[in-house]
Backbone bond lengths (Angstrom), bond angles and torsions (degrees), N, CA, C in turn:
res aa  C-N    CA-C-N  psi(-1)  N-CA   C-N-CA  omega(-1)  CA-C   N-CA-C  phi
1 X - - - 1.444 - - 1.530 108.35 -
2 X 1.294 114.73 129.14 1.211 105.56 -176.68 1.850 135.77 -94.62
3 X 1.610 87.61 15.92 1.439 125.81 -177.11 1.657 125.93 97.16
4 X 1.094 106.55 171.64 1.545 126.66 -164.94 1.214 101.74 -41.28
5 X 1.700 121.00 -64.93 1.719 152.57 -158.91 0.980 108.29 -68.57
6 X 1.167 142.88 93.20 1.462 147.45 172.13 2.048 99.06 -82.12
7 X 1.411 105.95 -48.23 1.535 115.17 -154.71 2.161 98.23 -118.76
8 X 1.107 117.16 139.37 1.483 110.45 146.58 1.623 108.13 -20.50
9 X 1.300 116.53 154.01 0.789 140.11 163.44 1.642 111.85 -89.71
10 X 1.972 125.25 129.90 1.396 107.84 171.90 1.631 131.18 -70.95
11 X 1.594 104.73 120.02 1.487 107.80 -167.88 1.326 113.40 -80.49
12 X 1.348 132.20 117.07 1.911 119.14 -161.69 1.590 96.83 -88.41
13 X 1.013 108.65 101.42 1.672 111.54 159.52 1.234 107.55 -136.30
14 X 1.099 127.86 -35.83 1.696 132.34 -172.74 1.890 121.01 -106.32
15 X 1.286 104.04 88.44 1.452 81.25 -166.03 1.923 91.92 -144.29
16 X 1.755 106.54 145.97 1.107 105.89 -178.40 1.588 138.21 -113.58
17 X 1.280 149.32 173.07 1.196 135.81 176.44 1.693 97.40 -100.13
18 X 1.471 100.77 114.88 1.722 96.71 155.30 1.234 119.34 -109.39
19 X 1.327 131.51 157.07 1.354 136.65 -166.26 1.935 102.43 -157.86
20 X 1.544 90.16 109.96 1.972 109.63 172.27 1.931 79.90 64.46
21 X 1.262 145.14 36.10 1.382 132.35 149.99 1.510 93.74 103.10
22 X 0.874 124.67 13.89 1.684 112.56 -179.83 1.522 95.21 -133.49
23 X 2.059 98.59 141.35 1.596 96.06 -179.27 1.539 99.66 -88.87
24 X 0.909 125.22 146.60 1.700 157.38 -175.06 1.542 131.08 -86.04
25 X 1.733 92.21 -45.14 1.203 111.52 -159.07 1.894 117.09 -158.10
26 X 0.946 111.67 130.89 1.253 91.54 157.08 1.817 122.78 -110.04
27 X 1.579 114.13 177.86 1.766 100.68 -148.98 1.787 92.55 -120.11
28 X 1.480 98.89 155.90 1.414 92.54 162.99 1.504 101.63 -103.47
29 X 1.186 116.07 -56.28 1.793 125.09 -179.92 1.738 115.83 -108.30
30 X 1.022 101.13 142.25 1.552 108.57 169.15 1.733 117.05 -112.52
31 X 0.940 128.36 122.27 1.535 117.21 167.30 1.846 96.61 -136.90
32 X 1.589 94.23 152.51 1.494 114.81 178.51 1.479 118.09 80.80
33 X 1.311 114.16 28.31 1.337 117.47 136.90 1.661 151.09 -61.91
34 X 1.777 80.39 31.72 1.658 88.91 -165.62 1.160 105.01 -99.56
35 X 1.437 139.22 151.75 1.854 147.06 129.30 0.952 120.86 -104.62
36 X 1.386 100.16 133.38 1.914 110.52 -171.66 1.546 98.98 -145.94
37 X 1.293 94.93 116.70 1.363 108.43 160.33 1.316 137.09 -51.39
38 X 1.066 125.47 107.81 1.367 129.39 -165.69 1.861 130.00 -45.41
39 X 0.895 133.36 132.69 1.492 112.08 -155.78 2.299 92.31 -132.46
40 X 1.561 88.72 120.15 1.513 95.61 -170.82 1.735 103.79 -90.46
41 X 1.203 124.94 166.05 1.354 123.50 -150.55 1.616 95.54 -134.53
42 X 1.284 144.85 144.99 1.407 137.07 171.63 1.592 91.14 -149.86
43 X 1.234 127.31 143.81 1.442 139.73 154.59 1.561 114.10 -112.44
44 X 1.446 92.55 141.16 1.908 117.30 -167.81 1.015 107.12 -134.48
45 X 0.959 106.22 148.23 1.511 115.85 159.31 1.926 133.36 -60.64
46 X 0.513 110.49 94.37 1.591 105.24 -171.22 1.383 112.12 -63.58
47 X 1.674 101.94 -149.40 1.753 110.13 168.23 1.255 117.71 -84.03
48 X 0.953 124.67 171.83 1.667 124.67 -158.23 1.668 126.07 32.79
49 X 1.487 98.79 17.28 1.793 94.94 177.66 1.324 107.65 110.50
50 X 1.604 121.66 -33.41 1.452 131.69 -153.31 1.350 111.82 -57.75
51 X 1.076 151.70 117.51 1.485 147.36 153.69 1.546 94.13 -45.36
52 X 1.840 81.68 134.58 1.266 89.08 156.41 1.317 114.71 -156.91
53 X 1.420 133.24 157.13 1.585 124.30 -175.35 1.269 117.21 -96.10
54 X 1.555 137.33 154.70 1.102 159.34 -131.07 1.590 101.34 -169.24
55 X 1.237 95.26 116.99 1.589 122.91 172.88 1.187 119.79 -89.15
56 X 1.344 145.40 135.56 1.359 141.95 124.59 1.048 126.99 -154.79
57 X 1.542 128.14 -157.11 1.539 115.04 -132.48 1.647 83.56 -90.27
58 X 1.569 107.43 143.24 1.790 100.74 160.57 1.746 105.38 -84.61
59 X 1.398 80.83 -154.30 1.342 111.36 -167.95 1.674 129.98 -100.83
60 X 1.483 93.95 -3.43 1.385 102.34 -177.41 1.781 96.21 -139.45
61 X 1.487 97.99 177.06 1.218 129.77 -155.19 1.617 112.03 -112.12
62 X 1.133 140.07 94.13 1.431 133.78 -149.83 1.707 100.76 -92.53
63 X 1.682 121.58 105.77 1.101 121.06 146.79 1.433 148.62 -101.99
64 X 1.142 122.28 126.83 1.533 109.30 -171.54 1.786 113.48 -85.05
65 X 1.254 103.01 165.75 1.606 99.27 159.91 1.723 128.27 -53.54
66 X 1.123 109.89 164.72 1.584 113.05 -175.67 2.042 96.61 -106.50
67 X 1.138 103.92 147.79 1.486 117.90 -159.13 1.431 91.98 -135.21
68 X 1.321 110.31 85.90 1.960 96.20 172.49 1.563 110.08 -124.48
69 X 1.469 112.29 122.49 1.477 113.41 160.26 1.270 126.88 -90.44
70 X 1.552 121.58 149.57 1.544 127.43 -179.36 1.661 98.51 -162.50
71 X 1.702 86.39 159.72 1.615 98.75 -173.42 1.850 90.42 -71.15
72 X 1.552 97.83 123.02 1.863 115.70 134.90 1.247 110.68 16.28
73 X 1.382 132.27 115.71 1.403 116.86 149.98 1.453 112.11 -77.53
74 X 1.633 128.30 161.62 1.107 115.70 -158.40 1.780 86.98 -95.65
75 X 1.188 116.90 -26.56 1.475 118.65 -152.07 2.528 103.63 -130.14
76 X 1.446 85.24 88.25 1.895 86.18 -143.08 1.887 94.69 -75.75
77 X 1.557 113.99 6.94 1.347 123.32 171.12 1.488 110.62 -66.13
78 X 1.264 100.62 -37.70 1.788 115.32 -175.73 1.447 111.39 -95.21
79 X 1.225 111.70 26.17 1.652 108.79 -152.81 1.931 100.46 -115.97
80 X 1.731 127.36 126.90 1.457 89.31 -179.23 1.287 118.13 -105.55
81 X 1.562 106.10 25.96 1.852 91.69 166.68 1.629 102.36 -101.86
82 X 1.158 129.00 0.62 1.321 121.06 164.85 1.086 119.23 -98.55
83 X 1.032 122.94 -8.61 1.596 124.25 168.88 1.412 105.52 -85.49
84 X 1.294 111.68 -27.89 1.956 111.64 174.89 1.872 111.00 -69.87
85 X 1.509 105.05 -37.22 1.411 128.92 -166.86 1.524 79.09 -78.83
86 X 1.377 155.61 -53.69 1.533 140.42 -146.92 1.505 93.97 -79.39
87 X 1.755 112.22 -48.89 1.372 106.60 -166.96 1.787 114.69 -72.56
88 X 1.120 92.05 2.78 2.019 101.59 -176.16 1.523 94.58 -86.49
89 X 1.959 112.16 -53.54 1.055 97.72 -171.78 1.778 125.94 -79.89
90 X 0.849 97.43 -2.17 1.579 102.53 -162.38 1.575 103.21 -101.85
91 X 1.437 101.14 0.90 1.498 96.99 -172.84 1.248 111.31 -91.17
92 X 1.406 116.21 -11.34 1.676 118.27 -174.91 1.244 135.73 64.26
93 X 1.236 132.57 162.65 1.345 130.31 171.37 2.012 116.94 -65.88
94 X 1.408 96.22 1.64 1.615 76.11 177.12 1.663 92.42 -134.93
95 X 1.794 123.74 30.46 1.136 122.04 161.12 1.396 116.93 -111.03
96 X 1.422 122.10 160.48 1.294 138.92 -179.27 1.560 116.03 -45.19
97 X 1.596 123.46 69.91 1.298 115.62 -179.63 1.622 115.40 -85.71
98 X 1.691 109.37 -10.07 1.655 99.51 167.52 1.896 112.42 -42.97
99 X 1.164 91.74 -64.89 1.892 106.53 169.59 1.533 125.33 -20.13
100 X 1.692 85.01 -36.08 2.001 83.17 -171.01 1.409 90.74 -107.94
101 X 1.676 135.31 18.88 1.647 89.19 162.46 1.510 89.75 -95.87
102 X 1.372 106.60 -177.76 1.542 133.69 -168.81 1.673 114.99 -138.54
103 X 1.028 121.26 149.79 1.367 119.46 152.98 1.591 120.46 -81.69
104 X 1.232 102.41 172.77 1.584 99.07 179.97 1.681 107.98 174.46
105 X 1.315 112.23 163.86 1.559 124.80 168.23 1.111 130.12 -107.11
106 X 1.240 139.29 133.32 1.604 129.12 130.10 1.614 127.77 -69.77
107 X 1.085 113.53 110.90 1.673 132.12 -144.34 1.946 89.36 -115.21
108 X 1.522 116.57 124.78 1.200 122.94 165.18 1.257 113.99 -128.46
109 X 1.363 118.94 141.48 1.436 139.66 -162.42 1.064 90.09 -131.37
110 X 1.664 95.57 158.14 1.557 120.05 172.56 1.554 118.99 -124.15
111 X 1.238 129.11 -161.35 1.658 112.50 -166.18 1.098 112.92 -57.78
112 X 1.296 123.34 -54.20 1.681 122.28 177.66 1.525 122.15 -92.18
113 X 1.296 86.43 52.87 1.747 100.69 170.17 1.125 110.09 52.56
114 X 1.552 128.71 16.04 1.848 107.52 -176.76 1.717 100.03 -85.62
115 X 1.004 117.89 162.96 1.432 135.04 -178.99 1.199 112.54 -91.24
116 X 1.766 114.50 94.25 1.659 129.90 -168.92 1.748 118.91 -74.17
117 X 1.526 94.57 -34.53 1.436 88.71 -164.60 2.259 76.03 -158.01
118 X 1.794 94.62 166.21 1.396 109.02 178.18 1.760 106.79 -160.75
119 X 1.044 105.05 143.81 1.332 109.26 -177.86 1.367 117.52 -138.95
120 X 1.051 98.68 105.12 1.674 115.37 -171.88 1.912 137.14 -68.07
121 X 1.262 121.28 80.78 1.101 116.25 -167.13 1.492 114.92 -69.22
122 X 1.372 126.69 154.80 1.876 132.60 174.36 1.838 105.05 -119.34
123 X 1.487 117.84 129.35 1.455 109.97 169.58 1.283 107.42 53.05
124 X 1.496 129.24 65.06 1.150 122.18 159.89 1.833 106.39 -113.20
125 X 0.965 108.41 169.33 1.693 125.51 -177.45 1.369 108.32 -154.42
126 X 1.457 109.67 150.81 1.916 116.59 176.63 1.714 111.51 -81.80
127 X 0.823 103.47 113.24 1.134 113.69 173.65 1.752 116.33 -82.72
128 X 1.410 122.67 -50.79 1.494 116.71 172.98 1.108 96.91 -126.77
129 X 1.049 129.50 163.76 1.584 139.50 125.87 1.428 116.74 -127.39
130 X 1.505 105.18 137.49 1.786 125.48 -156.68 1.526 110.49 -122.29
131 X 0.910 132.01 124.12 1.528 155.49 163.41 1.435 104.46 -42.53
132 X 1.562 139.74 126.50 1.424 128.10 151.48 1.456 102.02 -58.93
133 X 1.454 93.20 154.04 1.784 108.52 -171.37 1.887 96.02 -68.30
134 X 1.450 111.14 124.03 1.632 96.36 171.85 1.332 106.77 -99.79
135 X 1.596 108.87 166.11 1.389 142.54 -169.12 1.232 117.43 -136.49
136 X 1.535 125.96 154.39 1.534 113.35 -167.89 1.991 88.93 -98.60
137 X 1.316 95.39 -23.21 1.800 83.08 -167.18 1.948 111.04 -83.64
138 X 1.583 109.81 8.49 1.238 97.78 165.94 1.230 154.75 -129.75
139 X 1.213 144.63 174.76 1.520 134.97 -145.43 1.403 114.54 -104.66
140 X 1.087 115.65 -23.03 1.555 136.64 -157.58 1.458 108.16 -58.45
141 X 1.151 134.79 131.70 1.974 123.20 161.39 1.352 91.76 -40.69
142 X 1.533 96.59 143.44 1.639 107.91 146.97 1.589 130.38 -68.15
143 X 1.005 118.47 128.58 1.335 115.43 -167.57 1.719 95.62 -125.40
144 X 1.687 102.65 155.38 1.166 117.73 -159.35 1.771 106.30 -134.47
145 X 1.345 118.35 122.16 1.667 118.05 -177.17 1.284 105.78 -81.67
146 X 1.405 132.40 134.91 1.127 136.54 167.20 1.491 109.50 -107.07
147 X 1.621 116.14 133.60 1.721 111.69 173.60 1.753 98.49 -104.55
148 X 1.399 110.82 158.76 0.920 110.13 -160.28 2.112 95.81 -148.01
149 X 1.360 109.48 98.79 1.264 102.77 -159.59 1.960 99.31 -88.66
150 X 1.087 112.58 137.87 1.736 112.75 -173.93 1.244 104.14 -139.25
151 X 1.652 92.90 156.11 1.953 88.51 -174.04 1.880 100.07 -107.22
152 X 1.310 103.72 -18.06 1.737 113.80 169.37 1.276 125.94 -107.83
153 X 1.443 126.66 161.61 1.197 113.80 144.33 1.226 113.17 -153.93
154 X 1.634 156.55 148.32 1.073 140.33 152.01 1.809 102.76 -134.86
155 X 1.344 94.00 158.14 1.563 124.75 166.78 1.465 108.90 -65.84
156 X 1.503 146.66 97.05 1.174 141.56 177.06 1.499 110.54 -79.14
157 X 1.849 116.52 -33.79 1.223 117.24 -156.77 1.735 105.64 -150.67
């Protein structure tokens, strides 16, 4: 056998926000790229009387929210997840929010920019966006969490 590694392994340093096919953003962290199949639960009776539980597959599709950090834009007028996040918020409960969700990707690259892996979101919308906590003693860009609520997701690549 000539081992496990056929390919590089994907290195996460470079990875982007796309939104309706256009990149947006670039990321510092990603969390909630998970799908999990839902798993339904029934209890029976077994042998000797014993309850016992019984697993199998449900019926739904388990998605979490999208969790993405990136440095601050300096200027958030020109910015397009805050301009998506103004029109989410400002639209209200008795405005057109089918309109503001969007599709979009999390797009990962490798050293020479080829496109390693992509992960495809359906009907998502911003739900928060959060400020890093500031401090007078530090140096760091400000960086800003974006939530990102979705009703899909899959791994294309």
């Amino acid at each position: 056998m000539a081992g496990l590694f056929t390919a590089d392994p994907i290195i996460t340093q470079n990875f982007f926000l796309e939104i309706d096919g256009k990149v947006v953003s670039a990321l510092m962290t990603v969390s909630g790229l998970d799908v999990e199949v839902g798993v339904s639960k029934s209890t029976q009776l077994g042998a000797n009387g014993q309850k016992q539980q019984v697993k199998f597959l449900g019926q739904t599709v388990e998605v979490p929210d999208l969790s993405l950090t990136r440095v601050a834009p300096a200027d958030i007028t020109a910015d397009e997840l805050w301009k998506w996040f103004k029109a989410v918020r400002e639209g209200g409960l008795a405005g057109d929010r089918a309109k503001n969700r969007k599709n979009g990707s999390v797009v990962l690259y490798d050293a020479a920019q080829k496109e390693v892996a992509r992960f495809n979101f359906f009907n998502g919308w911003p739900s928060k966006i959060s400020t890093d906590q500031l401090s007078v003693d530090g140096a760091d860009a400000l960086k800003e969490t974006i939530t990102i609520v979705i009703e899909r997701l899959e791994r294309i690549k």
